[in-house]
NUFIBA-736870 format. One record per residue (C-alpha): residue number from 1; chain; x, y, z. Coordinates in Angstrom, 1 decimal. Layout:
N
REC    k  c      c1      c2      c3
REC  NUM  A       X       Y       Z
...
//
This chain:
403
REC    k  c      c1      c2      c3
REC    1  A   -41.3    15.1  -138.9
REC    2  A   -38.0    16.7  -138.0
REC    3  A   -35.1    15.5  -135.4
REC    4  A   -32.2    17.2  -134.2
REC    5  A   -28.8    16.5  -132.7
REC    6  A   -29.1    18.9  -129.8
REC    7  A   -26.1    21.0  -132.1
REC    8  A   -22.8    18.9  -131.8
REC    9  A   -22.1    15.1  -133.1
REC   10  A   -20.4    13.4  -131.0
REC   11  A   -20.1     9.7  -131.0
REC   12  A   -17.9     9.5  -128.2
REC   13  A   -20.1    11.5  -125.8
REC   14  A   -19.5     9.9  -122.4
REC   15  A   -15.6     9.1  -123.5
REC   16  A   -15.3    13.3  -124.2
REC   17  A   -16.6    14.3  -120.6
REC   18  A   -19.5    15.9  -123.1
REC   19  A   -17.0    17.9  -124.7
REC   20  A   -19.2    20.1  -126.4
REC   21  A   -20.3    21.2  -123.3
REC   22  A   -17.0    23.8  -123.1
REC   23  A   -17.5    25.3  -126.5
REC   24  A   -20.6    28.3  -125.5
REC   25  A   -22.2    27.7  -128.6
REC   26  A   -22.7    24.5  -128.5
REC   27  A   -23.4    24.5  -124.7
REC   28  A   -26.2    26.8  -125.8
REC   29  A   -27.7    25.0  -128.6
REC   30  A   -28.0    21.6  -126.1
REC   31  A   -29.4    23.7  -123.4
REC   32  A   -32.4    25.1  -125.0
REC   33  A   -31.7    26.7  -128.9
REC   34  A   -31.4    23.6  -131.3
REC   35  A   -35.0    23.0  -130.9
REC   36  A   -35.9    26.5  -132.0
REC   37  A   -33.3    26.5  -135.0
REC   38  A   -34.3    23.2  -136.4
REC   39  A   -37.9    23.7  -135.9
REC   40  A   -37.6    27.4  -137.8
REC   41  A   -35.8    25.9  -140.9
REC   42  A   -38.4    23.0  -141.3
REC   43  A   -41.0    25.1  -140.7
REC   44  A   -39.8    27.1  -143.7
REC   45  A   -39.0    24.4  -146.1
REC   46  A   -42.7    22.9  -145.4
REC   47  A   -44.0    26.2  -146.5
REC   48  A   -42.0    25.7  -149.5
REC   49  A   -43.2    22.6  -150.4
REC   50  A   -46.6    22.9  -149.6
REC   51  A   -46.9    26.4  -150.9
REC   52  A   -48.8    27.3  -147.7
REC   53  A   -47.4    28.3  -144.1
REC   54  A   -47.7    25.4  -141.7
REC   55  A   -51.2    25.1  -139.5
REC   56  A   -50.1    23.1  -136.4
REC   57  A   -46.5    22.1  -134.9
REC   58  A   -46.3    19.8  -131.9
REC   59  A   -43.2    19.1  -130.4
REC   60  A   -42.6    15.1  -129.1
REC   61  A   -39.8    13.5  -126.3
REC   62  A   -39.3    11.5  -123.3
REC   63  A   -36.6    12.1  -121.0
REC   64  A   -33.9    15.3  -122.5
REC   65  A   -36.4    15.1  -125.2
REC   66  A   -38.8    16.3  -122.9
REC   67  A   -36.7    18.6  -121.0
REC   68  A   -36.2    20.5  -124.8
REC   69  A   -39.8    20.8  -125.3
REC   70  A   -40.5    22.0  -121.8
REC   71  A   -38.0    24.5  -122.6
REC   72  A   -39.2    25.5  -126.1
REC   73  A   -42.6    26.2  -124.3
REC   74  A   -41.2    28.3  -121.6
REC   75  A   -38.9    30.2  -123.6
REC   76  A   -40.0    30.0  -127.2
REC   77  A   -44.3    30.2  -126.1
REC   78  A   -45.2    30.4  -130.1
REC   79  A   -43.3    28.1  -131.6
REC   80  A   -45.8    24.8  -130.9
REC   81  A   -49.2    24.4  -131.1
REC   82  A   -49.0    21.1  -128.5
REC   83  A   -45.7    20.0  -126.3
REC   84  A   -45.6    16.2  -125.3
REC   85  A   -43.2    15.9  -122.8
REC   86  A   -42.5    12.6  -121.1
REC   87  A   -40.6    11.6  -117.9
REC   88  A   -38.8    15.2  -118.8
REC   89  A   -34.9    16.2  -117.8
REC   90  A   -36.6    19.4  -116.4
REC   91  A   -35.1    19.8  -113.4
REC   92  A   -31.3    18.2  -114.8
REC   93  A   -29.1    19.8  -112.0
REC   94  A   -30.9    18.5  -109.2
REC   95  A   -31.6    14.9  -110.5
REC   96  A   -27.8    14.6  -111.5
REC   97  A   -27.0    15.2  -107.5
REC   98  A   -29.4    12.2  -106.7
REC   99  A   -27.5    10.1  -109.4
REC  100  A   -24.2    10.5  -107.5
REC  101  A   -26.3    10.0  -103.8
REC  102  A   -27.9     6.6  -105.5
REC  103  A   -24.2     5.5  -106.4
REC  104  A   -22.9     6.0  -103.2
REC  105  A   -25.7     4.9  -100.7
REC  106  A   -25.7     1.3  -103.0
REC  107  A   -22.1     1.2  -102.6
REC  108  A   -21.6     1.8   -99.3
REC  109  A   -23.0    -2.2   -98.8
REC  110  A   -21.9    -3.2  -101.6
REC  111  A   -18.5    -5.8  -102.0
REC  112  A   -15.7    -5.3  -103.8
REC  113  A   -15.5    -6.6  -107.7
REC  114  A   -12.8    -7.8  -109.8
REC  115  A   -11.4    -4.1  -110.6
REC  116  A   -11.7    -2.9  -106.9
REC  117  A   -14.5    -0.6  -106.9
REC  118  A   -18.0    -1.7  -105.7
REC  119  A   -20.2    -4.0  -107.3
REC  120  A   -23.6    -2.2  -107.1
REC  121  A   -25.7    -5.4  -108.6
REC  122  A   -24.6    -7.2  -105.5
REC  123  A   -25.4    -4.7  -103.0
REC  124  A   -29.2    -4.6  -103.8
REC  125  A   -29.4    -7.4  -106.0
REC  126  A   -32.5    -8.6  -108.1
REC  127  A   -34.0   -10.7  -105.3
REC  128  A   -33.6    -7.7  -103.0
REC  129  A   -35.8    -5.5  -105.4
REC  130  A   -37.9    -7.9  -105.2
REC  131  A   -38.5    -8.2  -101.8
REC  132  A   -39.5    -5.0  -101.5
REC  133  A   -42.0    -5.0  -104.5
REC  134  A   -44.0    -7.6  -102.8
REC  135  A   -44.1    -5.2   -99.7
REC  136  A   -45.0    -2.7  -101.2
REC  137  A   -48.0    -4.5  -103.6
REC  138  A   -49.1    -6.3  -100.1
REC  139  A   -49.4    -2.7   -98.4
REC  140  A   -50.9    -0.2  -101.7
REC  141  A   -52.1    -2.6  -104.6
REC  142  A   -55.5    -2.5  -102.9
REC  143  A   -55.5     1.0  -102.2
REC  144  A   -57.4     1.7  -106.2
REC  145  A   -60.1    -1.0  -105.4
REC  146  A   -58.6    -3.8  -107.3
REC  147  A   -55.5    -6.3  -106.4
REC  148  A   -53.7    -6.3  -109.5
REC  149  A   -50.2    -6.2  -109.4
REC  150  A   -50.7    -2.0  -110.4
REC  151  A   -50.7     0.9  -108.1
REC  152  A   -52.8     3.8  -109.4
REC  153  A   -54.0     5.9  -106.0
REC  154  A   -49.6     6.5  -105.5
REC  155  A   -50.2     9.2  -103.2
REC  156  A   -51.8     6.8  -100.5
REC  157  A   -49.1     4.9  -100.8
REC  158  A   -47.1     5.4   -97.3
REC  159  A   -44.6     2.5   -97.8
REC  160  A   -41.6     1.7   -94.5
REC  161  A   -39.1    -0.5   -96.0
REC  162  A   -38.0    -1.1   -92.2
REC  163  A   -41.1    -3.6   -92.0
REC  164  A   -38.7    -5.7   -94.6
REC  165  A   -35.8    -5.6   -91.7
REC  166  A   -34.2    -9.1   -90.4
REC  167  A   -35.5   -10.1   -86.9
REC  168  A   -32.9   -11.6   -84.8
REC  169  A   -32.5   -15.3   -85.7
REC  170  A   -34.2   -14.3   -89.1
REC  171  A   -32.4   -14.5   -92.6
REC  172  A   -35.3   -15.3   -95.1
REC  173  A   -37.6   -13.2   -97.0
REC  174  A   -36.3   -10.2   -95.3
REC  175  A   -33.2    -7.6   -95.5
REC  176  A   -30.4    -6.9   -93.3
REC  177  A   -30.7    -3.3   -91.3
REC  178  A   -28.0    -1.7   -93.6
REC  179  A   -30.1    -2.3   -96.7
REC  180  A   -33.1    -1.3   -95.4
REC  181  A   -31.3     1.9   -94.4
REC  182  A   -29.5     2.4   -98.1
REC  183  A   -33.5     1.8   -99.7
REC  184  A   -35.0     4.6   -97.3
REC  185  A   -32.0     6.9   -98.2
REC  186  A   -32.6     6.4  -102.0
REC  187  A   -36.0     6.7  -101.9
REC  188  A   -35.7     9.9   -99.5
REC  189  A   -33.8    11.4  -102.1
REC  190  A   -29.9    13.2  -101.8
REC  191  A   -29.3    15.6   -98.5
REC  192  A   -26.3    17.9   -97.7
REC  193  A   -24.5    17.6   -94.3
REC  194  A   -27.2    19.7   -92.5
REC  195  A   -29.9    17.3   -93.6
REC  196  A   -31.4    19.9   -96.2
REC  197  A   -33.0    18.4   -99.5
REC  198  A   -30.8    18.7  -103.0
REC  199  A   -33.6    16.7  -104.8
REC  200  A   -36.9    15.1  -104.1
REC  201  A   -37.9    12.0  -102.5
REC  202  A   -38.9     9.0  -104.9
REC  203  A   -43.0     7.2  -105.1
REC  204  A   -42.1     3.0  -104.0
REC  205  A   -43.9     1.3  -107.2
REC  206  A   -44.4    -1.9  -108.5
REC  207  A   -41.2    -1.4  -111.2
REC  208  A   -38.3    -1.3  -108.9
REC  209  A   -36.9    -5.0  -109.5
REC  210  A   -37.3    -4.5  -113.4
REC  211  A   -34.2    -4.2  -115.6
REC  212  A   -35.4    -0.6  -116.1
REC  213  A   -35.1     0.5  -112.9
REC  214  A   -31.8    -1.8  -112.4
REC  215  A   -29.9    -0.9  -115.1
REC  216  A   -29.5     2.6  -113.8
REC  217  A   -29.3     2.3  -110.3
REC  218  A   -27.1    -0.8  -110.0
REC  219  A   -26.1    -2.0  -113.1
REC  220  A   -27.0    -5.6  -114.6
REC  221  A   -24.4    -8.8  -115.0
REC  222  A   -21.6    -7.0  -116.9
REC  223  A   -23.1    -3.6  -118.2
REC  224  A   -22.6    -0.9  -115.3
REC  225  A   -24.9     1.1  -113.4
REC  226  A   -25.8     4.0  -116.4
REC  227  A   -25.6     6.5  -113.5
REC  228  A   -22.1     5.9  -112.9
REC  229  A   -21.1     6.4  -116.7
REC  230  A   -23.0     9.4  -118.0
REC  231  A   -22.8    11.7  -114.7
REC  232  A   -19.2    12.6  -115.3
REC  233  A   -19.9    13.5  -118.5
REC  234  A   -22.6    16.0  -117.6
REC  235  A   -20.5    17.4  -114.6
REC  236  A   -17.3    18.0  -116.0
REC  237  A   -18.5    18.9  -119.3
REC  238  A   -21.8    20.6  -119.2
REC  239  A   -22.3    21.2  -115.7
REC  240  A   -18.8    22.4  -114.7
REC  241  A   -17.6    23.3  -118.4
REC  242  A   -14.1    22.2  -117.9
REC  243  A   -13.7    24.5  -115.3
REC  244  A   -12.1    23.8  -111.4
REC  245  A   -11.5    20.2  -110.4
REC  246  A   -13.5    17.3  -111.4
REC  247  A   -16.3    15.9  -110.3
REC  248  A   -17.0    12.1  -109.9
REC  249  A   -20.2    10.5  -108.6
REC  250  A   -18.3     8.0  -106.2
REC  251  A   -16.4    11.2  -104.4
REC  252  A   -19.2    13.2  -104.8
REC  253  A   -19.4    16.1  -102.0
REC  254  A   -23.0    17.0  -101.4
REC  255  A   -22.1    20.2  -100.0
REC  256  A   -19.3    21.4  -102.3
REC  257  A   -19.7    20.2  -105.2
REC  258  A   -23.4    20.4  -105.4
REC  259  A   -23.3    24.1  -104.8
REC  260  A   -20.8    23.8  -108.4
REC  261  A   -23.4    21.3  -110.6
REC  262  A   -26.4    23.6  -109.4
REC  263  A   -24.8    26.9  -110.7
REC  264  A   -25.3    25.7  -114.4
REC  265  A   -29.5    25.3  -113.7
REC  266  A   -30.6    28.6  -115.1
REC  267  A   -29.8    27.7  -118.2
REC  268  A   -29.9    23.5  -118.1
REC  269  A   -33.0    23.3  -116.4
REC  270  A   -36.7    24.0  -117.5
REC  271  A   -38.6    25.0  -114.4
REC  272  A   -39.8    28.7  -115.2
REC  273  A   -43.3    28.5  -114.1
REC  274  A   -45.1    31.8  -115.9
REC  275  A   -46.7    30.2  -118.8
REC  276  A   -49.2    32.7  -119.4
REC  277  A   -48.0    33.1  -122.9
REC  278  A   -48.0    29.4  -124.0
REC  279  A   -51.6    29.7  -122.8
REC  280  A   -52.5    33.1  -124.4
REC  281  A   -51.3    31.4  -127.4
REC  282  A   -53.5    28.4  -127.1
REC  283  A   -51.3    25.9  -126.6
REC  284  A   -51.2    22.7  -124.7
REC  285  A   -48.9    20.6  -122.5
REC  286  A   -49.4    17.8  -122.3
REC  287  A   -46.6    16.0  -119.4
REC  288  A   -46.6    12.1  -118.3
REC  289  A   -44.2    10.4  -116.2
REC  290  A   -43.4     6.5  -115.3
REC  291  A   -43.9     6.2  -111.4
REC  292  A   -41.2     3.3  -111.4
REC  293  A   -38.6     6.1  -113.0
REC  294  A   -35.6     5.3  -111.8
REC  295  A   -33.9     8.5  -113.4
REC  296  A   -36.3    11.5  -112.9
REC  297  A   -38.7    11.5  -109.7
REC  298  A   -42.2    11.3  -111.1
REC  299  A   -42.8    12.7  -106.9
REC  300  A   -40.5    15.9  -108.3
REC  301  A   -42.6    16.4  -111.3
REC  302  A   -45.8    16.3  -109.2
REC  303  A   -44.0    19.4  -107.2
REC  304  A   -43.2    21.1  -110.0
REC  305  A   -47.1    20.6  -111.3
REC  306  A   -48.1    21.9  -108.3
REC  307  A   -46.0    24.6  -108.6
REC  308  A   -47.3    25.6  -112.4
REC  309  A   -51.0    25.6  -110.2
REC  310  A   -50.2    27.9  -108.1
REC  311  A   -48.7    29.8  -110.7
REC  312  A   -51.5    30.4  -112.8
REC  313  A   -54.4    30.9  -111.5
REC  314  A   -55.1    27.7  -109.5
REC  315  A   -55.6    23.9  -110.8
REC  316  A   -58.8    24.6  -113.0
REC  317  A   -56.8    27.5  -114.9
REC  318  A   -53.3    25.4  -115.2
REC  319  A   -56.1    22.5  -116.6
REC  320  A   -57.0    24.6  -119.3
REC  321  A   -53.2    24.3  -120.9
REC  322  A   -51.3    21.7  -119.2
REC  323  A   -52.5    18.1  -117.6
REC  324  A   -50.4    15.7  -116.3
REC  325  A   -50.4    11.7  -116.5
REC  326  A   -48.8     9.2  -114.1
REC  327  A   -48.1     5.7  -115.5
REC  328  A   -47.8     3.0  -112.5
REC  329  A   -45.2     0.7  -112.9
REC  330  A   -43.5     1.8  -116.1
REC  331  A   -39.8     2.9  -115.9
REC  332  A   -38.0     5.5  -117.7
REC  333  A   -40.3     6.6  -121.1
REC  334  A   -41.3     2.9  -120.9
REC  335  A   -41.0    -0.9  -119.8
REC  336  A   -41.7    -2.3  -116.9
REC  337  A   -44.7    -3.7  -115.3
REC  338  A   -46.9    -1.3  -116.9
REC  339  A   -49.6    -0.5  -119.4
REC  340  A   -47.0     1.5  -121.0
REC  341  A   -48.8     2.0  -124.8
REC  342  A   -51.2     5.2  -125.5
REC  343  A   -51.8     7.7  -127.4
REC  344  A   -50.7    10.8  -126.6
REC  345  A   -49.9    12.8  -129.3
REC  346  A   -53.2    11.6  -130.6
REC  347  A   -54.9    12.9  -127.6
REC  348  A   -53.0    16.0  -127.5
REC  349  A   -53.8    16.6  -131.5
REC  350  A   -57.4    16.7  -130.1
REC  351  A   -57.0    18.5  -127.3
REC  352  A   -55.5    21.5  -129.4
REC  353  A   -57.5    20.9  -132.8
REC  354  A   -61.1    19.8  -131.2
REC  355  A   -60.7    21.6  -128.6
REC  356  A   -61.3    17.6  -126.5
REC  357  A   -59.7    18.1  -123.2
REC  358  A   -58.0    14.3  -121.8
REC  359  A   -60.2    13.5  -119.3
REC  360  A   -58.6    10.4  -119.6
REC  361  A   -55.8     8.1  -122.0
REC  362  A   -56.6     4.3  -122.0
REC  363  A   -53.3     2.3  -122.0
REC  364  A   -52.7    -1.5  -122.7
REC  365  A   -49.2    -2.9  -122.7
REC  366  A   -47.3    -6.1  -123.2
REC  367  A   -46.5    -6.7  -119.6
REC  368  A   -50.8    -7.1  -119.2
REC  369  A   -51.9    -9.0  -122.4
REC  370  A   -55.9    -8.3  -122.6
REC  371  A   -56.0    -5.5  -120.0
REC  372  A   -56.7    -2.0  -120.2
REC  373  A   -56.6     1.3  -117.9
REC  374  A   -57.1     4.5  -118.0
REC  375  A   -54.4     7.0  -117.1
REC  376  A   -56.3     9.8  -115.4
REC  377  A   -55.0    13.5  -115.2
REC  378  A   -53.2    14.5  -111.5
REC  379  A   -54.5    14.6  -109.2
REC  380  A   -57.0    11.9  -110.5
REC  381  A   -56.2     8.0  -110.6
REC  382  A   -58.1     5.1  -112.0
REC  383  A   -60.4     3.6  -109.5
REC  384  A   -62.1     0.3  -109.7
REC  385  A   -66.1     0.2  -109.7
REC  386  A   -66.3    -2.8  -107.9
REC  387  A   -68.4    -4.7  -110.9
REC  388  A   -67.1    -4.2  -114.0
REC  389  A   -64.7    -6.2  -115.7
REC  390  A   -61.3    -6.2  -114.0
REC  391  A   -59.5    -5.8  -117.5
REC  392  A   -61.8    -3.4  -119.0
REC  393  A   -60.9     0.2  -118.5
REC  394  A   -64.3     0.8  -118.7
REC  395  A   -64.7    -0.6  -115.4
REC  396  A   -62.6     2.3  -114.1
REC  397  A   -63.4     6.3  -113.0
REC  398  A   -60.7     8.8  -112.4
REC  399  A   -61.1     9.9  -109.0
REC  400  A   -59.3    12.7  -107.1
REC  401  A   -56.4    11.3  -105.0
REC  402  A   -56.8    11.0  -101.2
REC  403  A   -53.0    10.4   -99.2
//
């Protein structure tokens, strides 16, 4: 096994505005070369070692980890035999626009703190979250054939959140018409001033109360929302390298300004869809994705699936080299109310080596003790049989979606 530092060490990061973003070279080796340089030089001292050239390399990361390894296998088709990419950075640009719209759709109802600006946590606060989770479980928890606090059919899931707005005389167990209006902005995802999309919309899951979703949009108790801190990093530095005026996520201008962050995506972003090499090759990709994300849009990675379809040579084709797994509930890379343990390098070892295409992962996880599911390949979910045991994932069959 071999890591990387993406090319630069910098333990002051988000203090630095991502400095290393302004030096080329570095810029270059964080966009998509580090992966390729490491990989090379381990390759070759393995050979040394072993005395004999190296018979498989899989590449493994969630989130910018799996942003590099969609990269290596768009730009670099031989280097891996396998690419497990989860909840992947691949479309960086655009998903740094909906960071700044999430900060300032929460903060337009949010009060003031101590230090003046807006306190996110207490614009959609915990019980808020909540509120909404128990809507959305009450209208799509069924929709799989079992009540059970997990959404697996997500694209029948067609959720209002103005069913959760205040009547008049009302104040309990409802929200007030401004948050209602904030939750369907976020989950519609960023527009410019004509209305046109700059990202994607967002699934409504079971996970978006949990600290893992939190964290990031609104921030918990003393820690900040993580959107607010590492966005102006990647604008200024990586985005933008140094150059023009800066770019905040609180003044963000969605016409402007996104037109700047977006300019950087041919190189950032990993969304090349020819992969007729990585197939010719005989490798796999193997992509999954928490639908409670609150960072990357598991709804934008279905697109972009949808996209690599049409690419090459239809569904059955793509399914040949590349499968994708949703995981209800589970945030970013994990956590959450979700069966958020598998194996998937496991499964994608056999897929390359046996030649055992997933037809199916089972999962467990902490937040279930004593249950089990199995993640099914998009456009497939788990469906209950209606007589099995509920916590068996035996008692489950991937069946195609119906919205």
């Amino acid at each position: 096994v071999v890591t990387s530092d993406g090319g630069h060490q910098d333990a002051s990061n988000l203090a630095s505005e991502a400095a290393f973003g302004l030096d080329p070279e570095s810029r270059k080796d964080y966009n998509y070369r580090s992966t390729k340089l490491v990989s090379d030089v381990a390759k070759q001292l393995l050979a040394h070692y072993y005395a004999r050239p190296v018979q498989r390399a899989y590449f493994m990361g969630c989130s910018n980890g799996g942003r590099e390894g969609m990269q290596m296998a768009e730009r670099y088709p031989d280097a891996f035999d396998g690419v497990l990419a989860g909840a992947p950075a691949f479309d960086l640009t655009h998903a740094a626009i909906a960071e700044a719209w999430n900060t300032q759709q929460v903060a337009s109802i949010s009060p003031k703190g101590a230090d003046g600006k807006p306190d996110l946590q207490r614009g959609l606060t915990e019980d808020d979250l909540k509120l909404v989770v128990h809507a959305v479980l009450e209208k799509c928890d069924a929709l799989d054939g079992l009540k059970d606090g997990m959404i697996f059919n997500t694209a029948a899931c067609h959720f209002d959140p103005s069913v959760l707005t205040c009547q008049e005389g009302k104040a309990d167990g409802c929200l007030s018409a401004a948050k209602v209006k904030v939750i369907a902005a976020l989950f519609s995802g960023p527009k410019d001033s004509q209305g046109r999309a700059l990202y994607s919309s967002w699934p409504f899951d079971s996970g978006l109360a949990e600290a893992g979703w939190r964290v990031w949009i609104t921030g918990l108790g003393p820690t900040p929302a993580i959107n607010t801190v590492v966005t102006h990093g990647f604008y200024n530095g990586l985005a933008l390298q140094g150059q023009g005026p800066k770019v905040e996520a609180a003044s963000f201008d969605f016409d402007r300004d996104s037109a700047r962050i977006l300019a950087a995506s041919a190189d950032i972003n990993a969304t090349a869809t020819d992969w007729s090499a990585f197939a010719r090759h005989g490798a796999k990709l193997l992509l999954y994705h928490g639908v409670s994300d609150p960072i990357f849009s598991a709804d934008d990675l279905v697109r972009y699936y949808r996209e690599l379809e049409a690419a090459n040579g239809g569904r059955q084709r793509t399914q040949e080299f590349a499968r994708l797994f949703l995981v209800p509930g589970m945030n970013h890379c994990s956590g959450g109310p979700a069966l958020d343990n598998f194996d998937a390098l496991g499964t994608l070892q056999q897929w390359v080596e046996q030649d055992k295409a997933p037809a199916r992962i089972v999962a467990t996880g902490r937040a279930f003790p004593g249950r089990s599911r199995p993640l099914c390949p998009y456009p497939q979910y788990a469906q209950y049989d209606g007589k099995g045991n509920p916590e068996d994932a035996a008692s489950f069959a991937c069946k195609s979606e119906s919205r």
